[in-house]
PyMOL Python script that loads the backbone (N, CA, C, O; Angstrom):
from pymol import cmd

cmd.read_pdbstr("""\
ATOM      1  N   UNK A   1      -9.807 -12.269 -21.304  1.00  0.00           N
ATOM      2  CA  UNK A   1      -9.400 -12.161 -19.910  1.00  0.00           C
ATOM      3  C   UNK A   1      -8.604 -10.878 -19.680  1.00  0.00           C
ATOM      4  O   UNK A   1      -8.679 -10.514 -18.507  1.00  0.00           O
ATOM      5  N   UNK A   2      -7.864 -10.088 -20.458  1.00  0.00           N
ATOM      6  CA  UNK A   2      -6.882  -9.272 -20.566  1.00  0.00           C
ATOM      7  C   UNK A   2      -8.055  -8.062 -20.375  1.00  0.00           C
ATOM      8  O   UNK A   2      -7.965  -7.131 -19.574  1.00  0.00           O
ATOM      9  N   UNK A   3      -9.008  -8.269 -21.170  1.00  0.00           N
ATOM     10  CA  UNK A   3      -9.798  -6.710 -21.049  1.00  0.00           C
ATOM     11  C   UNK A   3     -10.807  -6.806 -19.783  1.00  0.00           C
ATOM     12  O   UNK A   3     -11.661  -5.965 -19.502  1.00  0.00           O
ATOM     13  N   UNK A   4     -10.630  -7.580 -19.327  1.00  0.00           N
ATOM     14  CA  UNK A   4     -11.473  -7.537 -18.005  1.00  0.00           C
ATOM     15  C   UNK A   4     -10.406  -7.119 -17.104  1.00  0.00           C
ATOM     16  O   UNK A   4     -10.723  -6.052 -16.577  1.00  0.00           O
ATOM     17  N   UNK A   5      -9.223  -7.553 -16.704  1.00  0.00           N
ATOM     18  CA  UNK A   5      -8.177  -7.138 -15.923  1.00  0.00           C
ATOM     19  C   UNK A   5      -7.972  -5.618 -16.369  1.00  0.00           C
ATOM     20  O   UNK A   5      -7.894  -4.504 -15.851  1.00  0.00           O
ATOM     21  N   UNK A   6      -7.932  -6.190 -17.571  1.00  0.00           N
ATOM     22  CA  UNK A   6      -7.770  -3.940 -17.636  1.00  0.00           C
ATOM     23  C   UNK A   6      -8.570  -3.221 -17.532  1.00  0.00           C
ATOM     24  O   UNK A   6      -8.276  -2.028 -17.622  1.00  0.00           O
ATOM     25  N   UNK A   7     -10.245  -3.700 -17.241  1.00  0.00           N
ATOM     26  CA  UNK A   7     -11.514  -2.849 -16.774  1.00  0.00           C
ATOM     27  C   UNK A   7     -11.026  -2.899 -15.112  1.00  0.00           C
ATOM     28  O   UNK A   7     -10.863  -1.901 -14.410  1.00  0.00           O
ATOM     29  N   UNK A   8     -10.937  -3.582 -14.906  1.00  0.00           N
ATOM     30  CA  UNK A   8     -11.038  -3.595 -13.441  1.00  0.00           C
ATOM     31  C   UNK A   8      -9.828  -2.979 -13.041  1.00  0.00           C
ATOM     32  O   UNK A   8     -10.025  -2.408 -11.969  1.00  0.00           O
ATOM     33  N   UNK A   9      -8.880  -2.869 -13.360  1.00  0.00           N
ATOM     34  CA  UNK A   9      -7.408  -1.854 -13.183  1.00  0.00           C
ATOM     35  C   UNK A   9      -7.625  -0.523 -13.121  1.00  0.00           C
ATOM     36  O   UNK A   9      -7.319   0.193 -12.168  1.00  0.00           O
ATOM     37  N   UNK A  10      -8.306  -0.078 -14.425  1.00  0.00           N
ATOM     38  CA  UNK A  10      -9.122   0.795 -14.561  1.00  0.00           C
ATOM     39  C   UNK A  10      -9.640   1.457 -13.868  1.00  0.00           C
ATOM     40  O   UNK A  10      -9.380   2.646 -13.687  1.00  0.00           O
ATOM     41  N   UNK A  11     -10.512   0.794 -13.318  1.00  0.00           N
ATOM     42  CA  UNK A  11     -11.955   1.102 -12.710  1.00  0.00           C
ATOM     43  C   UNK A  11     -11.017   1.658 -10.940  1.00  0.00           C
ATOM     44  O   UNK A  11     -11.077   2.728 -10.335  1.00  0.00           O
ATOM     45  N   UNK A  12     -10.270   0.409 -10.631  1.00  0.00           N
ATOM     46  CA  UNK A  12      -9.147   1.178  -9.613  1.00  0.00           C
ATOM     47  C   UNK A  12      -8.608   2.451  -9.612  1.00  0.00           C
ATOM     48  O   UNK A  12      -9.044   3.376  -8.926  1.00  0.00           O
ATOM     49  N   UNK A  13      -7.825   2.505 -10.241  1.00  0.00           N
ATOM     50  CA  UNK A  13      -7.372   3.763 -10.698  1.00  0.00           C
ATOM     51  C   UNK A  13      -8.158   5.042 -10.692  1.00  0.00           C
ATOM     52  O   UNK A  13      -7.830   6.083 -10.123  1.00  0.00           O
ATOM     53  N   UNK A  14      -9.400   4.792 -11.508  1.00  0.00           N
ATOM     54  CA  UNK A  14     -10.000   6.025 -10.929  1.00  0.00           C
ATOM     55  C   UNK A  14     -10.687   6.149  -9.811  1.00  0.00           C
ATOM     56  O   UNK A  14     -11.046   7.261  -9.425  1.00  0.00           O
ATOM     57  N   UNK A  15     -11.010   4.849  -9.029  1.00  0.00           N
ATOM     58  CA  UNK A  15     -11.565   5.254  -8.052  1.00  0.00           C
ATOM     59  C   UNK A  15     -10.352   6.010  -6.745  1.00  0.00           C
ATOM     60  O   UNK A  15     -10.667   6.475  -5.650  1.00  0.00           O
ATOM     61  N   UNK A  16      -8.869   5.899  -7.391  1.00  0.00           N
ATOM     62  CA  UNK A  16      -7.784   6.691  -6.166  1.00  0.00           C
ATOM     63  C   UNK A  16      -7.665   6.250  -5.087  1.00  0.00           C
ATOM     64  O   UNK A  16      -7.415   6.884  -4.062  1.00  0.00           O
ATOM     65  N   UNK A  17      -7.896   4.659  -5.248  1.00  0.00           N
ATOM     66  CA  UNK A  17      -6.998   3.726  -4.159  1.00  0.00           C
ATOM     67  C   UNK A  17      -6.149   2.075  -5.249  1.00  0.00           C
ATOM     68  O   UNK A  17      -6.423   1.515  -6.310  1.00  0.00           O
ATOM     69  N   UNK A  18      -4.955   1.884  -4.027  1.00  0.00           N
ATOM     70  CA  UNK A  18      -4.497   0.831  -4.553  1.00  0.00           C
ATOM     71  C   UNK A  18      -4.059  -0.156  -3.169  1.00  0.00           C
ATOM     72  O   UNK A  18      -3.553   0.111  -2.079  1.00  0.00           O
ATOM     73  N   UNK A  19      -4.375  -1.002  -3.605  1.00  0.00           N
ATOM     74  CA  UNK A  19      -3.821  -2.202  -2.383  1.00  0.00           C
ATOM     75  C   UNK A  19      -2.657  -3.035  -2.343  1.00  0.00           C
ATOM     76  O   UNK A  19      -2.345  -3.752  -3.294  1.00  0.00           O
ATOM     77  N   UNK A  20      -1.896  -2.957  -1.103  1.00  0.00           N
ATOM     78  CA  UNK A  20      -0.564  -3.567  -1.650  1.00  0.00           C
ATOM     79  C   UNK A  20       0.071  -4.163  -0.723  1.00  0.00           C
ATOM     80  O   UNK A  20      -0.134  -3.771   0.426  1.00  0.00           O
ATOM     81  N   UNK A  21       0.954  -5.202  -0.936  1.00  0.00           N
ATOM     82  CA  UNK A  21       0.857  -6.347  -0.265  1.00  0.00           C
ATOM     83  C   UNK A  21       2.596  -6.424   0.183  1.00  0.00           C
ATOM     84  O   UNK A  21       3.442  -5.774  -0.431  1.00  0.00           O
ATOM     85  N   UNK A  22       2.947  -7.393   1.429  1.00  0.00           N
ATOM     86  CA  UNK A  22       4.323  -7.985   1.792  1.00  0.00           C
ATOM     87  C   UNK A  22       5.056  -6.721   2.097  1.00  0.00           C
ATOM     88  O   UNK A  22       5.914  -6.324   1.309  1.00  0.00           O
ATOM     89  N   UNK A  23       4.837  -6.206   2.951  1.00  0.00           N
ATOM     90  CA  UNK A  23       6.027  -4.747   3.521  1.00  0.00           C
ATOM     91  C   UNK A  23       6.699  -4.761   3.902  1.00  0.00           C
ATOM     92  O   UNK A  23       6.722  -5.690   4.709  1.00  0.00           O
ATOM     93  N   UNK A  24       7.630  -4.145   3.887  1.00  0.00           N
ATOM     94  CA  UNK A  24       9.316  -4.018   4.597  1.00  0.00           C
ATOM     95  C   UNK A  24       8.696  -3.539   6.061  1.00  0.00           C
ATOM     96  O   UNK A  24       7.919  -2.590   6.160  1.00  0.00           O
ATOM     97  N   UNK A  25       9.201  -4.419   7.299  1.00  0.00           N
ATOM     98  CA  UNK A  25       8.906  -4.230   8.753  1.00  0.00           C
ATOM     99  C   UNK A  25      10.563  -3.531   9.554  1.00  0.00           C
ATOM    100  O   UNK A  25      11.695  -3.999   9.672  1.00  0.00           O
ATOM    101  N   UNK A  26      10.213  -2.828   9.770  1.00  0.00           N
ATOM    102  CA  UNK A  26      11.069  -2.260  11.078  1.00  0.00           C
ATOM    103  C   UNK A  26      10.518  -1.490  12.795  1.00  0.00           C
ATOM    104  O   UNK A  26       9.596  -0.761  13.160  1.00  0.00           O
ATOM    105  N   UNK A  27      11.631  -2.133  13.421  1.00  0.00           N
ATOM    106  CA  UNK A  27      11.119  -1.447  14.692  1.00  0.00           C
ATOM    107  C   UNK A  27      11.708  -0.001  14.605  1.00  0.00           C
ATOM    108  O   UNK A  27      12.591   0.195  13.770  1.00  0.00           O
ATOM    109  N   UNK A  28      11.320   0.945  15.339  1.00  0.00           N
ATOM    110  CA  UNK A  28      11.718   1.997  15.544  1.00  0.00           C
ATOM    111  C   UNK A  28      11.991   2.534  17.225  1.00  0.00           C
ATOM    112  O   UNK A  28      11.447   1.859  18.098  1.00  0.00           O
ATOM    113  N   UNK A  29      12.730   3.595  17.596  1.00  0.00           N
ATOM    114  CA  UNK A  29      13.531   3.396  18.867  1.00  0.00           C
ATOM    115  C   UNK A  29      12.555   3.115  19.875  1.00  0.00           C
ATOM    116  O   UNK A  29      12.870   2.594  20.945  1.00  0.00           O
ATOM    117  N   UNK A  30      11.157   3.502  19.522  1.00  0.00           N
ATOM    118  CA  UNK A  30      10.156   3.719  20.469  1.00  0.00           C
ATOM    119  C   UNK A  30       9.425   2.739  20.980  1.00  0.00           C
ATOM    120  O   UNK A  30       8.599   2.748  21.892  1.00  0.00           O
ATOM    121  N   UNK A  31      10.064   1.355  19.861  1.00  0.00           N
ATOM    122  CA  UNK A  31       9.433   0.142  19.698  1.00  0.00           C
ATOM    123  C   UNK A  31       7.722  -0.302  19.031  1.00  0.00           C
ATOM    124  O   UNK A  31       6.935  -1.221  19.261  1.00  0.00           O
ATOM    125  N   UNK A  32       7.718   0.713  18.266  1.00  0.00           N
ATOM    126  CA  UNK A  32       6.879   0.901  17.144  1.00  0.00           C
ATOM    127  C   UNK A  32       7.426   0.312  16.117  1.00  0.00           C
ATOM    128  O   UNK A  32       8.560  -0.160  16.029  1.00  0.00           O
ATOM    129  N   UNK A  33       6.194   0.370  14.980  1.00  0.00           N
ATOM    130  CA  UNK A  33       6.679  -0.749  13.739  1.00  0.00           C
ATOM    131  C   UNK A  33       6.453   0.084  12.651  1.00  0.00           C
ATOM    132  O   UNK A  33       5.379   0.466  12.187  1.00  0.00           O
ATOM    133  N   UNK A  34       7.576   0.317  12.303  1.00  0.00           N
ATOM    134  CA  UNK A  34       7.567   0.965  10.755  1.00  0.00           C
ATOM    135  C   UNK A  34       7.339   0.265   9.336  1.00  0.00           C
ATOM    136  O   UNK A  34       8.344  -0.243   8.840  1.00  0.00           O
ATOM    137  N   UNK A  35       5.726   0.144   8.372  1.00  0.00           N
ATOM    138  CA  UNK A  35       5.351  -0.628   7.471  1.00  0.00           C
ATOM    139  C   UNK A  35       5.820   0.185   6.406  1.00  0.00           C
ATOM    140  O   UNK A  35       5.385   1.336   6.394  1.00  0.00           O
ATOM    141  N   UNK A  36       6.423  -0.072   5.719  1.00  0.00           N
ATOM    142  CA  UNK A  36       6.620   0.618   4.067  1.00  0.00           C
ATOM    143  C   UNK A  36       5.841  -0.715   3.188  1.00  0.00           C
ATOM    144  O   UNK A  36       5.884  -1.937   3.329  1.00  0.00           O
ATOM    145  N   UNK A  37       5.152   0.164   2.264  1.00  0.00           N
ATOM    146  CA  UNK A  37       4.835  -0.620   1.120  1.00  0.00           C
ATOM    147  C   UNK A  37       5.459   0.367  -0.078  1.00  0.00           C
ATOM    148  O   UNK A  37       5.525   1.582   0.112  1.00  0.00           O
ATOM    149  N   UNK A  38       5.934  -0.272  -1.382  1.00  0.00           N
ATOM    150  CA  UNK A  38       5.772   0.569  -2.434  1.00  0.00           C
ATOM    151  C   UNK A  38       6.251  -0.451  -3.675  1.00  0.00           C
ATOM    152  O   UNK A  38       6.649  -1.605  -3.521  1.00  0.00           O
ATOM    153  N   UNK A  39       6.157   0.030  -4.527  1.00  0.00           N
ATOM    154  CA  UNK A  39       6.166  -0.130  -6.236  1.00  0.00           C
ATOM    155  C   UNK A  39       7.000   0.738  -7.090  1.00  0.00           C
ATOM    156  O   UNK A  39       7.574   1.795  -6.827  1.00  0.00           O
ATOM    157  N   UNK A  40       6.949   0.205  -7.923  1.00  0.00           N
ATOM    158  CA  UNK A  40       7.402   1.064  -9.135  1.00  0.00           C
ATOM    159  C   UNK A  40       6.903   2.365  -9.200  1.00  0.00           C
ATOM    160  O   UNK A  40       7.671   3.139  -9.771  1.00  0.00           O
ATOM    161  N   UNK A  41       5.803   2.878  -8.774  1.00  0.00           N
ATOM    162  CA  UNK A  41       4.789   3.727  -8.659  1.00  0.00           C
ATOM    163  C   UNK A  41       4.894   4.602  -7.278  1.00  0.00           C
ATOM    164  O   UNK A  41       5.240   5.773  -7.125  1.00  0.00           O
ATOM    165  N   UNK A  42       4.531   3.753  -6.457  1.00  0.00           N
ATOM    166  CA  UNK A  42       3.865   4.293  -5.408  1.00  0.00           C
ATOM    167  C   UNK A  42       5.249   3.869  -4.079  1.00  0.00           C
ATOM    168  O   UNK A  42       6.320   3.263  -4.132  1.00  0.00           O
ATOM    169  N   UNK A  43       4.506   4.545  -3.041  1.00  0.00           N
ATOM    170  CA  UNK A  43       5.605   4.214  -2.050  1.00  0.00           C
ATOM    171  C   UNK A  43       4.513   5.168  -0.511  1.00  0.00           C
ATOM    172  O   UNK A  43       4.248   6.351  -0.299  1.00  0.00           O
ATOM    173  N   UNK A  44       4.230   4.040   0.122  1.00  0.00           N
ATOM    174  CA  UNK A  44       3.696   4.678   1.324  1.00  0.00           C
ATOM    175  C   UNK A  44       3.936   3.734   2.893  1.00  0.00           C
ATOM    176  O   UNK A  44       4.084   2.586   3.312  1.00  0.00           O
ATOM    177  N   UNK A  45       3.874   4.733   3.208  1.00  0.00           N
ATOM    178  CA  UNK A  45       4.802   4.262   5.090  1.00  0.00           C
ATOM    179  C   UNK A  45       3.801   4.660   5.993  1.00  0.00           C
ATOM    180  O   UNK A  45       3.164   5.699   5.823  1.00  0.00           O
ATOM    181  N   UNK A  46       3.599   3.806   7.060  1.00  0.00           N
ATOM    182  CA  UNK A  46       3.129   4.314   8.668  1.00  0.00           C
ATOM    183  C   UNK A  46       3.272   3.348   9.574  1.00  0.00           C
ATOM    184  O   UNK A  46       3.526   2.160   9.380  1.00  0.00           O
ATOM    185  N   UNK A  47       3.076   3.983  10.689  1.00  0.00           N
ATOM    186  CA  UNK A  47       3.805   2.801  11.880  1.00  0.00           C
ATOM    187  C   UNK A  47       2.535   2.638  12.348  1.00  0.00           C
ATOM    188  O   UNK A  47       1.553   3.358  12.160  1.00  0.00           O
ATOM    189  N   UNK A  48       2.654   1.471  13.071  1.00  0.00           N
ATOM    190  CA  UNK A  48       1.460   0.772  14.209  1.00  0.00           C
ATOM    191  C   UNK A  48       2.139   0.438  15.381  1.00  0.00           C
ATOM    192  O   UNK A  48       3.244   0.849  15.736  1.00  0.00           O
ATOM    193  N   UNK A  49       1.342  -0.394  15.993  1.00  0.00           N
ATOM    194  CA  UNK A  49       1.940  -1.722  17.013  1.00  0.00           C
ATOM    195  C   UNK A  49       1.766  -2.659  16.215  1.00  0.00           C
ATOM    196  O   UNK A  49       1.048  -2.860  15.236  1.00  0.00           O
ATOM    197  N   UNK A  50       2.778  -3.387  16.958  1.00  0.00           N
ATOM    198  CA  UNK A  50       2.957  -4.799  16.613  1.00  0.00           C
ATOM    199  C   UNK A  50       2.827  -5.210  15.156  1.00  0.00           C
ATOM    200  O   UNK A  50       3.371  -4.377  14.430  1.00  0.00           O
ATOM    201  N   UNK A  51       2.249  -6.287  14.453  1.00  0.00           N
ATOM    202  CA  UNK A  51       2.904  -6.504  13.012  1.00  0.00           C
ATOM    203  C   UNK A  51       1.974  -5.348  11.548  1.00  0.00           C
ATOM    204  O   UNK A  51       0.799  -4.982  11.578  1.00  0.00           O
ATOM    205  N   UNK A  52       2.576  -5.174  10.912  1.00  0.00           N
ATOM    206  CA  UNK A  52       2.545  -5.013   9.826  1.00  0.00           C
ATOM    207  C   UNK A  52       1.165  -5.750   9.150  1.00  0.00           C
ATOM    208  O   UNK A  52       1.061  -6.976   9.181  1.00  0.00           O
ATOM    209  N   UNK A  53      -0.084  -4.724   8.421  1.00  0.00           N
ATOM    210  CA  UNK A  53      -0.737  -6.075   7.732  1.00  0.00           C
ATOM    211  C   UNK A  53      -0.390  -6.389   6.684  1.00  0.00           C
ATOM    212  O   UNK A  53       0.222  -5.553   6.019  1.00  0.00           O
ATOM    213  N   UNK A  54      -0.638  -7.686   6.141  1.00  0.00           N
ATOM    214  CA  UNK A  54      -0.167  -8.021   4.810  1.00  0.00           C
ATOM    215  C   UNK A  54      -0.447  -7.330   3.767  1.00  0.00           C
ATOM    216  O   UNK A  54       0.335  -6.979   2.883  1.00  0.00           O
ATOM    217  N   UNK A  55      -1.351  -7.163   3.836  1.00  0.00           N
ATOM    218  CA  UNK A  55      -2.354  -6.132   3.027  1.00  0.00           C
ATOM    219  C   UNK A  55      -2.659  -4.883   3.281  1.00  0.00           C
ATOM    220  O   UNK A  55      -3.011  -4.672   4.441  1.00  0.00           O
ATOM    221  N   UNK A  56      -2.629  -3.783   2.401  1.00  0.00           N
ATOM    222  CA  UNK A  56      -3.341  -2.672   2.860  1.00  0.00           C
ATOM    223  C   UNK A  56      -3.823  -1.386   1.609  1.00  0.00           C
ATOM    224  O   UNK A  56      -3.494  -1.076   0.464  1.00  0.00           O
ATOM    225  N   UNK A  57      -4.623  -1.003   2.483  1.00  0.00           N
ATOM    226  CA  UNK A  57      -5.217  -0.139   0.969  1.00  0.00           C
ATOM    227  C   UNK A  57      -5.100   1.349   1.114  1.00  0.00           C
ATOM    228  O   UNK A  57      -5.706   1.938   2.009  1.00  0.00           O
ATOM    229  N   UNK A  58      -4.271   2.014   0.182  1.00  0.00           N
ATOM    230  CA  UNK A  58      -3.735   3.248   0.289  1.00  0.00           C
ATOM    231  C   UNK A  58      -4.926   4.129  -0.546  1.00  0.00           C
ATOM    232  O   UNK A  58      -5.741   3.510  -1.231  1.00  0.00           O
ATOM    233  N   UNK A  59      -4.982   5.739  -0.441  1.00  0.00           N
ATOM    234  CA  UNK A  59      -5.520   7.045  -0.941  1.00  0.00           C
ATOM    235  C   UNK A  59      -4.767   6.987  -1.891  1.00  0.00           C
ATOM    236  O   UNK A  59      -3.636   6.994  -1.404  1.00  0.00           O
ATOM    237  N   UNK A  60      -4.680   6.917  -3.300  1.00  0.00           N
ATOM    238  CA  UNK A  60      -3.454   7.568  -3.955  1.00  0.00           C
ATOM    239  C   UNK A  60      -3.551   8.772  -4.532  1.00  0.00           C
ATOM    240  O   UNK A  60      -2.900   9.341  -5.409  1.00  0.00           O
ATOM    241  N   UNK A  61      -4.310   9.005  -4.001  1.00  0.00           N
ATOM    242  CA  UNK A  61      -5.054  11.366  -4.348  1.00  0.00           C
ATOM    243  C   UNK A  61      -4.013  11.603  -3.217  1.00  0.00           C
ATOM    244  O   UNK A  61      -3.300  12.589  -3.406  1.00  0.00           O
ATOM    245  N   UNK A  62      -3.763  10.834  -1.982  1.00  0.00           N
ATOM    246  CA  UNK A  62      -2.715  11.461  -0.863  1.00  0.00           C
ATOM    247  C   UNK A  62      -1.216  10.969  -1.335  1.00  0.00           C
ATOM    248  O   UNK A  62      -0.312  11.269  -0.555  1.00  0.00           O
ATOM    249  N   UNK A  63      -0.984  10.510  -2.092  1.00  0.00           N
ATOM    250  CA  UNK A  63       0.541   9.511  -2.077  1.00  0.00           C
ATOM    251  C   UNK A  63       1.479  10.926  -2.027  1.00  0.00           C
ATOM    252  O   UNK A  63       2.479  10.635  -1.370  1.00  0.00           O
ATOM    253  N   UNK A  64       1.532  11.980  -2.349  1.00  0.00           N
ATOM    254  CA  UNK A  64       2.819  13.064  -2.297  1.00  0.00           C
ATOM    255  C   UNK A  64       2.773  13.479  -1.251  1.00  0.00           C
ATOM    256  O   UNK A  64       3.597  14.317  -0.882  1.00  0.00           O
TER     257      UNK A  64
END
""", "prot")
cmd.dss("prot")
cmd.show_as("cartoon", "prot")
cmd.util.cbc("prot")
cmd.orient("prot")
């Protein structure tokens, strides 16, 4: 089971996306919603309307 999780981790990784879940929500003055997701790793932000998705799938060729 371990080397299948690590093929498929893998296989993520190089394809230069990661998906990531439960974000820190804030409003901002404009009444926009500021989503942060991040990790040990990674760390990416953008605002919408209204909520935050639970989920979302980042570029990580763009993360800097």
């Amino acid at each position: 089971m371990l080397v299948i999780c690590g093929l498929l981790f893998s296989q993520l990784a190089a394809a230069g996306q990661i998906t990531m879940t439960d974000p820190q929500q804030e409003t901002t003055e404009n009444g926009k919603t500021l989503c942060t997701y991040e990790n040990s790793i990674y760390l990416f932000t953008f605002v919408t309307q209204g909520k935050c998705p639970y989920a979302k799938t980042f570029d990580t060729d763009n993360s800097q």
